[in-house]
C-alpha positions in Angstrom: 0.0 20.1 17.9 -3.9 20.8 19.4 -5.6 18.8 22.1 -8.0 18.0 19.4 -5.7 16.3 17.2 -3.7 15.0 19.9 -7.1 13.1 21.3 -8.0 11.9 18.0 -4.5 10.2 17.4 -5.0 9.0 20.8 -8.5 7.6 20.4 -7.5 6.3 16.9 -4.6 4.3 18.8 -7.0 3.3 21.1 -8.6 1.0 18.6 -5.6 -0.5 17.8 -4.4 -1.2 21.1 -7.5 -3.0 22.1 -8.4 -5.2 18.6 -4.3 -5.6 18.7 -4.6 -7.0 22.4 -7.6 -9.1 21.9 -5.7 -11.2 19.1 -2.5 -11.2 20.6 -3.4 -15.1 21.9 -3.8 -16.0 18.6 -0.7 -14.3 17.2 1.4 -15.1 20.2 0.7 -18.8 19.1 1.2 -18.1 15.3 4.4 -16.4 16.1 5.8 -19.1 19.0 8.9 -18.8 17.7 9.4 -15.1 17.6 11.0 -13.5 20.8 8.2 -10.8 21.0 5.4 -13.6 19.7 4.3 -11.2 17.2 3.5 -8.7 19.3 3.1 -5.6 16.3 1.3 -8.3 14.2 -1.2 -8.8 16.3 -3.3 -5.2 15.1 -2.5 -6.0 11.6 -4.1 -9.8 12.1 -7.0 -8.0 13.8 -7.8 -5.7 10.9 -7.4 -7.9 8.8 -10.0 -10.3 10.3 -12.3 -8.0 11.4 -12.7 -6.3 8.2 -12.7 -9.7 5.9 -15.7 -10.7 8.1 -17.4 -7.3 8.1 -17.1 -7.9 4.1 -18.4 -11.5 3.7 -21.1 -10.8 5.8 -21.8 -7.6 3.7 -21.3 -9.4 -0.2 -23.5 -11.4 1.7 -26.2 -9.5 2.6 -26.3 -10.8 6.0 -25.0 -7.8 7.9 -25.3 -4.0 7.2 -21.8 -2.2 7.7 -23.2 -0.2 10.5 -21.1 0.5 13.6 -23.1 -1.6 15.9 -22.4 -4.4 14.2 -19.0 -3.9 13.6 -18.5 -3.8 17.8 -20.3 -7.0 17.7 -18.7 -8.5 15.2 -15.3 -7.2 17.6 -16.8 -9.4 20.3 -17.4 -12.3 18.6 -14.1 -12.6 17.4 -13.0 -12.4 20.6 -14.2 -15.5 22.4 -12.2 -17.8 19.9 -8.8 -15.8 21.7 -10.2 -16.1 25.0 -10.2 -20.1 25.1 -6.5 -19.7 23.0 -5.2 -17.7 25.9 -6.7 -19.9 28.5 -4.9 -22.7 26.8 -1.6 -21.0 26.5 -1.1 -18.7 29.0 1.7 -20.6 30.7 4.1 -21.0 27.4 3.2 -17.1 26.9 5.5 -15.6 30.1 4.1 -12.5 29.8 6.5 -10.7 32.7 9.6 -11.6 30.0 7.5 -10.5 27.3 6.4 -7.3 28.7 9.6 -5.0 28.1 9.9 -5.9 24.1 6.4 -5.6 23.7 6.4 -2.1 25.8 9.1 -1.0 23.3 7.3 -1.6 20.3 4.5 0.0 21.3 5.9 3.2 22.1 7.5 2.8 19.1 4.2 2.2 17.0 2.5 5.5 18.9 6.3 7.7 18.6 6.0 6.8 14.5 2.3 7.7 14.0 2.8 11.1 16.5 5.5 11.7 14.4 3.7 11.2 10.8 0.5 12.8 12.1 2.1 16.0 13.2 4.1 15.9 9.5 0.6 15.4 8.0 -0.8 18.2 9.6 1.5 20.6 8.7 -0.4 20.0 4.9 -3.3 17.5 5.1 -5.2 18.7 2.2 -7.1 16.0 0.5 -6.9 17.6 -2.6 -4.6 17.1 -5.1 -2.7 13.3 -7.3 -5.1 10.7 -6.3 -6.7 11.9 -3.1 -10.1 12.5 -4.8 -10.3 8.6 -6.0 -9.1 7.3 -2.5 -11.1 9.5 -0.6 -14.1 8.9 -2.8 -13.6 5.1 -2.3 -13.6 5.2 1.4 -16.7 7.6 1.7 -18.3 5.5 -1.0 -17.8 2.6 1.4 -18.6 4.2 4.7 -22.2 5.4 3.5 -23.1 1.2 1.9 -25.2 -0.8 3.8 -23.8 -3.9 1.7 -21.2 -4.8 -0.5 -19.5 -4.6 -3.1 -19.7 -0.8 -2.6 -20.7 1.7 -5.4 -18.2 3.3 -8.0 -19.5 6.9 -6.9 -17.5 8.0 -10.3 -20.1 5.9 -12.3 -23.6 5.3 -11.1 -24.8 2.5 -10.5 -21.5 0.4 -10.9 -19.4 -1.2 -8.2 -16.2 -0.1 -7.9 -13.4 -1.7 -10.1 -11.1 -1.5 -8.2 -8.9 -3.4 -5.5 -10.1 -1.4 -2.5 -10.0 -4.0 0.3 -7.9 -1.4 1.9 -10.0 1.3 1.6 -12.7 -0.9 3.3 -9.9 -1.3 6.2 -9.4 2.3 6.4 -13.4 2.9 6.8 -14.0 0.0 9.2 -11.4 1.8 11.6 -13.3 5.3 10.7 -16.3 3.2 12.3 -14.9 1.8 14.8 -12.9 4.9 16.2 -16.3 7.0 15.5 -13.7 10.1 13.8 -14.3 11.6 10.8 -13.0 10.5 7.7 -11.7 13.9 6.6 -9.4 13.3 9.8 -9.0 8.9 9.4 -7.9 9.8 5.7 -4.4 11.7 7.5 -4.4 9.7 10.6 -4.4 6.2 8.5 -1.6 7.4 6.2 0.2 8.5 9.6 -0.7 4.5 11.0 0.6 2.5 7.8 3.9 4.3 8.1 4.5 3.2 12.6 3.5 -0.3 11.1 6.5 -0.3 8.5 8.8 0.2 11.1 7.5 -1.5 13.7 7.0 -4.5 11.5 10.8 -4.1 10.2 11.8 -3.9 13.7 10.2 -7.0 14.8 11.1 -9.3 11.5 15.1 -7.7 12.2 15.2 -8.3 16.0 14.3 -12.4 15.1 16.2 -12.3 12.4 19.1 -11.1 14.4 17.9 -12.4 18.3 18.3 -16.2 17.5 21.2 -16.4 15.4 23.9 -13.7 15.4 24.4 -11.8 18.9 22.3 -14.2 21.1 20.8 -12.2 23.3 22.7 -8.9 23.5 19.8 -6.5 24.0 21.2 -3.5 22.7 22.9 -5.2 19.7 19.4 -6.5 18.6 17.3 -3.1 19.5 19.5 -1.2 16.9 19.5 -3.9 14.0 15.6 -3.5 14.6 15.4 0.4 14.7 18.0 0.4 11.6 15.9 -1.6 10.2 13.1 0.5 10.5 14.5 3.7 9.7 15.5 2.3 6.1 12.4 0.9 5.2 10.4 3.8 6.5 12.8 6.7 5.9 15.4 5.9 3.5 15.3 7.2 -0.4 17.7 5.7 -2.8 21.4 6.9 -3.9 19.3 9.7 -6.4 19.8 12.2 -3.4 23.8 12.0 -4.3 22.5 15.2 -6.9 21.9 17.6 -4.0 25.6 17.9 -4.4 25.8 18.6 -7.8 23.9 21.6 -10.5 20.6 20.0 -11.1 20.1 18.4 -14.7 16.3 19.0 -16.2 13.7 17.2 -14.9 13.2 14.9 -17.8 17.0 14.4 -18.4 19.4 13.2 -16.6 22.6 12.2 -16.7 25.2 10.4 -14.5 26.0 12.6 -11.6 30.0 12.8 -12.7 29.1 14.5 -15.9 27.5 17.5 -13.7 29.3 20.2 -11.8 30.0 19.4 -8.4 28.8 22.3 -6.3 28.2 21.0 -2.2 28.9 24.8 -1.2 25.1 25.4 -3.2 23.6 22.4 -1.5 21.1 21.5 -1.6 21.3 22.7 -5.4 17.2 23.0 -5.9 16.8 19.3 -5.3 13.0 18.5 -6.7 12.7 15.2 -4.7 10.3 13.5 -6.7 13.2 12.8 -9.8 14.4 10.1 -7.4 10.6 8.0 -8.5 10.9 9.0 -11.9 14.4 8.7 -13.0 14.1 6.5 -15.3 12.3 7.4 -18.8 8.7 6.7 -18.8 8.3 4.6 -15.3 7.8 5.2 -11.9 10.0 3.7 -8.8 8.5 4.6 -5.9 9.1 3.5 -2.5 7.5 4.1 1.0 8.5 7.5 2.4 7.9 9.1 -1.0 4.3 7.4 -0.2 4.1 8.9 2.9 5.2 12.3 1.8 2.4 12.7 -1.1 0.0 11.1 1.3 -2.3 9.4 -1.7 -3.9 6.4 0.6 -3.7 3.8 -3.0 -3.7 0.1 -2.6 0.3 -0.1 -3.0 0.6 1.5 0.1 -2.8 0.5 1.9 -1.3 -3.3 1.7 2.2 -2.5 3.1 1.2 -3.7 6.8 -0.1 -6.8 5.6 3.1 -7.4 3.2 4.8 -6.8 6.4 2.9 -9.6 8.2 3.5 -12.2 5.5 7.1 -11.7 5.2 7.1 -12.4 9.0 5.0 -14.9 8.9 7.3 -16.8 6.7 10.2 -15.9 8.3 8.4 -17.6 11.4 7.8 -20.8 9.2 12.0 -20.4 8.5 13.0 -20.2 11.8 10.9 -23.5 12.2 12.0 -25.7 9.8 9.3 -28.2 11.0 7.1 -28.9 7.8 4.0 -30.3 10.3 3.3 -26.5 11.6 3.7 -26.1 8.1 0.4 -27.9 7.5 -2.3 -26.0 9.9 -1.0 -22.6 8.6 -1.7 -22.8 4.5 -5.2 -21.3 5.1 -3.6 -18.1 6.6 -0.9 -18.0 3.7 -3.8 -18.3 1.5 -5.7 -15.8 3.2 -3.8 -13.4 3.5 -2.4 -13.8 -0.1 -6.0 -13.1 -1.2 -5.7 -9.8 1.4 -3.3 -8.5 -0.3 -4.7 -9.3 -3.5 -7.5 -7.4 -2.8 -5.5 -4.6 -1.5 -2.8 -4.4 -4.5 -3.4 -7.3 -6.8 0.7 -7.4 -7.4 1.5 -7.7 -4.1 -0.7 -11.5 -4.0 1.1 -13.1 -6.8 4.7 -11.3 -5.6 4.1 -12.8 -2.4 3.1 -16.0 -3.6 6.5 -16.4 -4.7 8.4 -15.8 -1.6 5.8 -18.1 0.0 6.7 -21.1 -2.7 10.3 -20.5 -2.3 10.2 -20.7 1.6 7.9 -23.9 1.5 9.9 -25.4 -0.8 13.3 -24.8 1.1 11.3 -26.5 4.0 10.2 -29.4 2.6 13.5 -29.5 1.1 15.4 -29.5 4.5 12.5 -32.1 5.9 13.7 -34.3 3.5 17.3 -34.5 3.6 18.8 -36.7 6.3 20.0 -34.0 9.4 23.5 -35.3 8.8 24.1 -34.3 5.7 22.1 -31.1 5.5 24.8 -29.2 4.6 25.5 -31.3 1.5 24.9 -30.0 -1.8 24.5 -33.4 -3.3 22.1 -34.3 -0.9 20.2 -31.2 -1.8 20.3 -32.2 -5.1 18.9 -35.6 -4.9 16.1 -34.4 -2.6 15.0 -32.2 -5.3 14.5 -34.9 -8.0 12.8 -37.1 -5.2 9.1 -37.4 -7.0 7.5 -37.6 -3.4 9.5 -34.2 -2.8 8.3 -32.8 -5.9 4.4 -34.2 -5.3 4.1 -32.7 -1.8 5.9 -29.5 -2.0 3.2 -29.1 -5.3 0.7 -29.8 -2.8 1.3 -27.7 -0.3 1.2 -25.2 -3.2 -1.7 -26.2 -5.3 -4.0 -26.1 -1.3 -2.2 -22.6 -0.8 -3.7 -21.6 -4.8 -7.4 -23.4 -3.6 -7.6 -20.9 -0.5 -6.9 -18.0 -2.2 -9.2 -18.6 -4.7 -11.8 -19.7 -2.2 -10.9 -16.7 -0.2 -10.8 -13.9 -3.3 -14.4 -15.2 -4.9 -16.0 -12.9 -2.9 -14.6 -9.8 -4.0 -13.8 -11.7 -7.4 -17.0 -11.8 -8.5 -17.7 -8.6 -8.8 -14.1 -7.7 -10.0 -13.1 -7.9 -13.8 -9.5 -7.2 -13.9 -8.4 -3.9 -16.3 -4.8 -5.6 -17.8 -5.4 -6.6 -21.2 -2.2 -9.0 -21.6 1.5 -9.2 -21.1 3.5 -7.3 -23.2 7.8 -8.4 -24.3 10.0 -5.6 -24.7 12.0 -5.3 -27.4 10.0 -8.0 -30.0 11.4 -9.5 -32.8 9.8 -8.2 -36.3 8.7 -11.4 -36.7 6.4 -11.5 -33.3 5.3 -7.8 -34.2 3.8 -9.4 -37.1 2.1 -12.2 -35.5 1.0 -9.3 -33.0 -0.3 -11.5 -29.9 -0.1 -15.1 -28.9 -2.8 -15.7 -26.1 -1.9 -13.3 -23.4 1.4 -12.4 -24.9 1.7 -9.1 -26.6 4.2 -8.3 -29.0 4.1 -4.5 -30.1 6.1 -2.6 -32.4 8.1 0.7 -30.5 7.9 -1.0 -27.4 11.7 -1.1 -26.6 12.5 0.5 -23.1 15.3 -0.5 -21.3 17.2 0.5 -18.0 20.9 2.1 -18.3 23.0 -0.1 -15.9 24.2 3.4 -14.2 20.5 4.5 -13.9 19.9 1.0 -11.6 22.9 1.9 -10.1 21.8 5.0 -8.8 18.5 3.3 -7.4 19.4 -0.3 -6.0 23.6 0.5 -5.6 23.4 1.1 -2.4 21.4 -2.4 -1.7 23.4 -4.3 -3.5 26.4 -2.8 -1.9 25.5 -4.7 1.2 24.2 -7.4 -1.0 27.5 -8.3 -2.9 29.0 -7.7 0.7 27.1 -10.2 2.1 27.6 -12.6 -0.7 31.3 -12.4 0.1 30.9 -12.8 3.9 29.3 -15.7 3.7 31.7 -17.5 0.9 34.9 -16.5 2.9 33.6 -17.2 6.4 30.8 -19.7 6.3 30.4 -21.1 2.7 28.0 -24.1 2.9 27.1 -23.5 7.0 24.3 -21.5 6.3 21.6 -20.6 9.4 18.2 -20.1 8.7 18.2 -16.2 9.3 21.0 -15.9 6.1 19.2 -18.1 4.0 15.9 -16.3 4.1 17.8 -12.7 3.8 19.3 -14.6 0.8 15.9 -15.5 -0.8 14.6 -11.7 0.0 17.4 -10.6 -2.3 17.1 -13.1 -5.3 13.1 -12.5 -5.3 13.8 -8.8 -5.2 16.7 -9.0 -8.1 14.1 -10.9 -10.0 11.5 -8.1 -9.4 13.6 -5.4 -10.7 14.6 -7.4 -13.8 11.7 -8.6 -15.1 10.2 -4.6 -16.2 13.4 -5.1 -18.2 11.9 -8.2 -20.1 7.7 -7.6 -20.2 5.2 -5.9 -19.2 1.7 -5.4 -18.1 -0.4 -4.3 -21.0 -2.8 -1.2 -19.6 -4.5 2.3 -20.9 -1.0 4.2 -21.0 0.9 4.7 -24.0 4.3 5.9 -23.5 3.8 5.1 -20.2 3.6 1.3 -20.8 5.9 0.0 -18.5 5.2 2.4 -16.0 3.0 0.7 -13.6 4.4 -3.0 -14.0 8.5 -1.4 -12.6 6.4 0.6 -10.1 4.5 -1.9 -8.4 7.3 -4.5 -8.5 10.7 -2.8 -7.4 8.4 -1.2 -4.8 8.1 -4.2 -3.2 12.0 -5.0 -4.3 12.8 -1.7 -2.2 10.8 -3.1 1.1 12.4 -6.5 1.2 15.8 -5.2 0.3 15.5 -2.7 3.3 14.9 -5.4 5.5 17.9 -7.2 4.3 20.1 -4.3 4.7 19.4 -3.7 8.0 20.2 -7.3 8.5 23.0 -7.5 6.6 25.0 -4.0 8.3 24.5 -5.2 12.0 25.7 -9.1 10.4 28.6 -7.6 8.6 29.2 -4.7 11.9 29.8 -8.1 14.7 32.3 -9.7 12.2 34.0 -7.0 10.1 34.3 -4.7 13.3 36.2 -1.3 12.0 40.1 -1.2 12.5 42.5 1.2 12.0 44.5 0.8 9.1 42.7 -2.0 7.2 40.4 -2.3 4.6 37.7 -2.6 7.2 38.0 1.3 7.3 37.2 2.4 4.1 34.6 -0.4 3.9 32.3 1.0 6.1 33.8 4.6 5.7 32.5 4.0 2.3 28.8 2.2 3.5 28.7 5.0 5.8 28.6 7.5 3.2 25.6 5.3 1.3 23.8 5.5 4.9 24.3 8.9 4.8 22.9 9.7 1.3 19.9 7.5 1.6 19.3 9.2 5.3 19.1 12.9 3.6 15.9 12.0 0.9 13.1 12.8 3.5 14.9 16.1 4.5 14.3 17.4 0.9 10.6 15.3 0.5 9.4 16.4 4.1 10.3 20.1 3.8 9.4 20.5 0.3 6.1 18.7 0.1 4.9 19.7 4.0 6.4 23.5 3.4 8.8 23.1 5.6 7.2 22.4 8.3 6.4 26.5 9.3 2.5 26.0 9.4 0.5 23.7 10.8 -2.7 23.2 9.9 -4.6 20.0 12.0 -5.5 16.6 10.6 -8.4 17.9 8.8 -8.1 17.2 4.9 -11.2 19.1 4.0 -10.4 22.8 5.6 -8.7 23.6 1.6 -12.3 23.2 0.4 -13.2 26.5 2.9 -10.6 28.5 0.9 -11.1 26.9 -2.6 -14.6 26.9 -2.7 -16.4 28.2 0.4 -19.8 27.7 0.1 -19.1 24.0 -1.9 -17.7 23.6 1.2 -20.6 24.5 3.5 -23.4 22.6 1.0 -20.2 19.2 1.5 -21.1 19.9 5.3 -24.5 19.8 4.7 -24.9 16.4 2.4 -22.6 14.7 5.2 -24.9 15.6 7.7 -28.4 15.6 6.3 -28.3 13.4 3.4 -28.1 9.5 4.4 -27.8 6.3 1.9 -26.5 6.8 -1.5 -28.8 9.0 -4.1 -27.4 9.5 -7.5 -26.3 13.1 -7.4 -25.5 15.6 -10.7 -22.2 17.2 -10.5 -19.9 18.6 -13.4 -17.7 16.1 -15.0 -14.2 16.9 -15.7 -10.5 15.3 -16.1 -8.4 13.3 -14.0 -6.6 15.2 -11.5 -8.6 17.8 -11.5 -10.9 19.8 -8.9 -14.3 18.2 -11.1 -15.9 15.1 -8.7 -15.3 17.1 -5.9 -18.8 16.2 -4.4 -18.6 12.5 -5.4 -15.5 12.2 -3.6 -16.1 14.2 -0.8 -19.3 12.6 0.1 -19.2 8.9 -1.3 -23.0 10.1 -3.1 -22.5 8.5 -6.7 -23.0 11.0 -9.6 -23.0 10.0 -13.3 -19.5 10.2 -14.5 -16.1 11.8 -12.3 -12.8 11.7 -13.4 -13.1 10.0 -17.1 -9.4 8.7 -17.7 -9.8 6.6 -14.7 -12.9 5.2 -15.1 -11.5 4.6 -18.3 -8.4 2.4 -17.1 -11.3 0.8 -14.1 -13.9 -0.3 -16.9 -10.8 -1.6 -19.7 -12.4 0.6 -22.8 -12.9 4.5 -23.5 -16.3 3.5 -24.6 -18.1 3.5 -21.1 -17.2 6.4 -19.9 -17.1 8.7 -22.8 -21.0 9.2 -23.8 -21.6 10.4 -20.5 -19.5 13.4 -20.8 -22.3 14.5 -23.0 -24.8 13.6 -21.2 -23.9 15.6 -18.3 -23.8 18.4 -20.3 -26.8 18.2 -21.4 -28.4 17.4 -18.2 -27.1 20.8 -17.1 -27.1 22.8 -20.4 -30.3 21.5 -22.6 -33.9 24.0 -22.4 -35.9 20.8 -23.4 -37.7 19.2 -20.0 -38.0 15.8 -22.3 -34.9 15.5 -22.7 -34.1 16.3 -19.1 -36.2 13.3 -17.6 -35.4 10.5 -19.8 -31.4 11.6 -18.7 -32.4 12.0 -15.0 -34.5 8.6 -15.0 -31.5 6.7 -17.0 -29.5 7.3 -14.1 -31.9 7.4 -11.2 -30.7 11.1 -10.5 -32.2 12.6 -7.1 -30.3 15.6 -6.5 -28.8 18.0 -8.8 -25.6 20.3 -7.5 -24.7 23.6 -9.2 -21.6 25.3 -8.0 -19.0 27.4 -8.8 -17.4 24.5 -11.2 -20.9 23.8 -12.8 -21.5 27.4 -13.6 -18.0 27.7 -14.9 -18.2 24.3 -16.8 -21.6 25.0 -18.5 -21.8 28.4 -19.5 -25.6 27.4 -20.8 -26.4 26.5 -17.6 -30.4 26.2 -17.1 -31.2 25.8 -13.2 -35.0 26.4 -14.4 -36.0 23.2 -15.4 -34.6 22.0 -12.5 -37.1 24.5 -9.9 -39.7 23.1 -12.6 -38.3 19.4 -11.8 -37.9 19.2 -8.0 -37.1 21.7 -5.4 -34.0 24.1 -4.3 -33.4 22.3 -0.6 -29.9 24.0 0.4 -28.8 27.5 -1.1 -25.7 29.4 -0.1 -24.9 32.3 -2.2 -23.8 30.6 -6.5 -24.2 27.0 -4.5 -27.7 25.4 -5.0 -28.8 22.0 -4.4 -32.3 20.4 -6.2 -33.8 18.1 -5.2 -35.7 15.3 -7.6 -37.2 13.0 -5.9 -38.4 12.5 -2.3 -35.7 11.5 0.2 -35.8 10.9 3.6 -33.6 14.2 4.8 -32.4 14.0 8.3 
């Protein structure tokens, strides 16, 4: 690794240590109950804030996002953690606190050294999705309010749930490094929160009610923890050990040949995210290893810091804390929202199943808590039934309070829910309100195909289940019952792609998105009940010689085994095996690709400030077209057309530009020209190697005739229309 990158991971840490320290008062105090109060949550509370504020004030129009700001906005947050650490310093015992909180932070700063040197062994931001992320954060970083401009299709707002890109360019800001280096260095950061999250949420899980106090016991449920939910792929990689089956069929592993002397058998690692026919089933390391920086991802810090924060409520059991904390459910269910709009309403149902086992348990007399009965006639208690409503109807008024900001600008792109597998006589009614019922839309699951991606969860799962019938059956702690409630909310989340789905753009496809973004967030919580669930099951069913206990965890030993080997075949294949590295700079491709594109990029970074429309050739999704757009955040007239397409909900907004940019570059007539150029406020024109290749009629003339040539470098030109204030 260089000193240059190694002082920009440093200085990007930097950031995060500070805005982490500054609201560890506040988080110590949320997380009272936690032995390391919080510690890891503390950065993610700080983002958080900082950047909700920074986008008020800028929907607003109060404050411009400039970098001034943002460091005052940094100090005026602080003052409110001052006066909480003043108060609290006592009941914070900072010399007991200091060696767990030591630990996780050299844990957070191992994981992102780790993923940073990984990333810059093929930091390219070029290629899937990295055009429309990277387009969204420069897009952001150049407004001086909000919401910030769809540079894809001037003069829009984006569409789009980007309240993490806006993260991502608050900490570009505030860390003063480039975004061509943040981009890497952010996907690198998300990744040493996922384990250091799952670390903390498993060390409380397991600190207060299974070893009680044994450090070492509860430092390796943590780090186990981690390394599933950061590291660990599903059973899928069980195929390195057998001849390959084509890409778009396969078939139970039994039925292939079994071949582990040809390991790893040209293992193509991405089949373990599309196994399934027509959906996707991704889950964080395979994020990591294609490095697109999409909402799914983005929000997985702040998914994080609501399960713990509900955990924390758990461990309580005391429904008054209950009471001051709504507005922080709510907020940061409308964080995630705005991040990954599936993650709000997922997470909205953990936190209503949570605060109604709370209120539940605050109602029942202590002595017969363990009572079924009494359970039951709690539950049909009306003033059990009013408050826990409540509690949930307040949590549903933040949110929306907290989401009108970005909601009204947003219109959402889903155009109903659909049911699988519809009787004829639906398909003839078509649609009932939201519900869709379409003909050919029958997709279902095999069992063995589930198997392959959730067996080994739910071998620890059904494990678990047994434990707890044969050694505690009704004398349930608070750590098992929310484990428990992470596995039925994550069974529900892999069923229900089995029952409907979210109607969007995508044909074949249409199931697709609705089992992707669910099940990913199955795979997170199950993780973190895994790692639970091994160091639960280790203490009790210890391995001996001779009894079942040995091929139990002979046989989970395996499943650890096969989920460990995933990134060895993602990492090498997508990262070239390691052999070259290259530095955290996800723009050097362009140098190669298109050199002097590359050079003019430079120049428009450097020279060009605010947002003028600028003419670049359109072209499809996933493509090298937009390349200036995206590379910039300057909005040009149309980029990648299929996603504006999904973004805008109909074919029919995006479609006539295509044409028009054509003719902006192709048409002889100068008439035609302006009324083009002054429909969409066009002040600089860019003709490069894609434009000359893309329009063949190319006429630059009428351009020299409409403004003036103001960078050149050898086929790349750019013209400039109208006046602007050039640095």
């Amino acid at each position: 690794m260089n000193l240059s990158d190694i002082i920009s991971i440093l200085q990007w840490w930097t950031v995060f240590l500070i805005i982490g320290l500054i609201f560890f008062p506040l988080t110590a105090k949320i997380f009272s109950n936690f032995v390391d109060r919080g510690y890891i949550f503390s950065k993610i509370i700080s983002i958080a804030a900082i950047s909700y504020l920074v986008f008020i004030l800028g929907i607003l129009k109060i404050v411009p996002f400039h970098t001034i700001y943002l460091f005052i906005i940094v100090g005026l947050l602080t003052i409110p953690n001052i006066f909480i650490l003043k108060k609290n310093y006592s009941k914070l015992n900072l010399k007991s606190l200091l060696p767990i909180l030591i630990i996780e932070e050299i844990i957070f700063l191992s994981v992102l050294f780790f993923w940073s040197f990984i990333h810059a062994h093929s930091p390219d931001i070029h290629g899937l999705e990295k055009y429309m992320d990277y387009g969204f954060i420069n897009s952001i970083l150049r407004a001086e309010y909000f919401p910030p401009l769809d540079m894809w299709l001037t003069p829009l707002h984006i569409n789009y749930y980007y309240f993490g890109h806006l993260v991502t360019a608050v900490l570009t800001k505030l860390s003063g490094i480039p975004s061509f280096i943040t981009f890497n260095l952010m996907l690198s950061t998300i990744s040493a929160f996922i384990f250091t999250a799952s670390f903390s949420i498993t060390i409380n899980l397991i600190q207060k009610f299974i070893v009680n106090g044994s450090g070492f016991k509860v430092i390796f449920a943590g780090l186990l923890s981690g390394f599933l939910i950061t590291f660990a792929g599903n059973l899928h990689a069980i195929y390195t050990f057998f001849k390959p089956y084509v890409n778009e069929n396969p078939v139970p592993f039994l039925q292939l040949l079994f071949s582990p002397t040809t390991f790893p058998n040209n293992y193509w690692y991405p089949n373990a995210t599309r196994f399934i026919h027509n959906t996707i089933h991704e889950f964080p390391i395979y994020s990591s290893v294609v490095s697109d920086l999409h909402g799914h991802f983005l929000d997985v810090p702040f998914v994080m810091l609501t399960i713990a924060l509900l955990l924390s409520f758990l461990l309580n059991l005391k429904i008054e804390n209950l009471k001051f904390k709504i507005p922080l459910i709510s907020f940061l269910l409308a964080v995630m929202y705005m991040t990954n709009v599936w993650d709000g309403i997922i997470y909205f149902l953990l936190a209503a199943i949570v605060i109604s086992y709370i209120r539940l348990r605050s109602a029942i007399n202590p002595e017969h808590q363990q009572s079924i009965k009494h359970y039951v006639s709690s539950i049909k208690k009306k003033s059990y039934l009013i408050l826990t409503t409540l509690y949930l109807i307040l949590i549903c008024v933040g949110f929306f309070l907290f989401s009108l900001p970005f909601n009204l600008f947003f219109k959402p792109f889903a155009s109903g829910i659909g049911l699988l597998c519809s009787p004829d006589f639906l398909i003839k009614i078509g649609q009932i309100g939201p519900l869709i019922f379409e003909a050919d839309h029958c997709q279902r699951s095999p069992f063995w195909q589930l198997l392959i991606l959730y067996g080994f969860f739910y071998f620890w799962t059904i494990s678990f289940l047994i434990f707890l019938f044969l050694k505690l059956k009704s004398k349930l702690n608070p750590a098992d019952i929310f484990v428990l409630i992470l596995i039925a909310l994550s069974t529900l989340l892999i069923i229900i792609p089995e029952l409907v789905y979210i109607k969007d753009i995508y044909p074949a496809h249409y199931r697709a998105n609705t089992m992707f973004k669910l099940v990913y967030q199955a795979f997170i919580m199950l993780s973190i009940s895994s790692g639970y669930i091994i160091v639960r099951l280790f203490l009790s069913w210890k391995l001996k010689v001779g009894s079942w206990k040995l091929a139990y965890w002979v046989i989970g030993s395996i499943g650890l085994l096969v989920v460990f080997i995933y990134p060895y075949f993602a990492i090498n294949s997508y990262f070239g095996n390691l052999k070259t590295y290259h530095g955290l700079d996800g723009t050097k491709y362009l140098k190669n690709l298109y050199p002097t594109d590359y050079e003019a990029i430079l120049w428009i970074n450097k020279n060009i400030k605010g947002q003028p429309v600028i003419l670049e050739a359109q072209g499809d999704s996933y493509t090298d077209y937009a390349r200036v757009s995206s590379n910039t955040g300057l909005p040009t007239v149309l980029g990648w057309t299929v996603h504006e397409w999904l973004w805008r909900g109909t074919y029919d907004i995006p479609s006539p530009r295509i044409a028009e940019v054509q003719t902006l570059y192709e048409t002889e007539s100068i008439e035609d020209t302006k009324k083009l150029i002054d429909k969409y406020k066009i002040e600089l024109v860019f003709v490069g190697n894609l434009e000359r290749e893309k329009y063949p009629k190319l006429n630059e003339q009428k351009f020299r005739t409409l403004g003036k040539i103001i960078y050149e470098n050898g086929n790349t030109m750019i013209y400039e229309l109208r006046s602007l204030n050039i640095r």
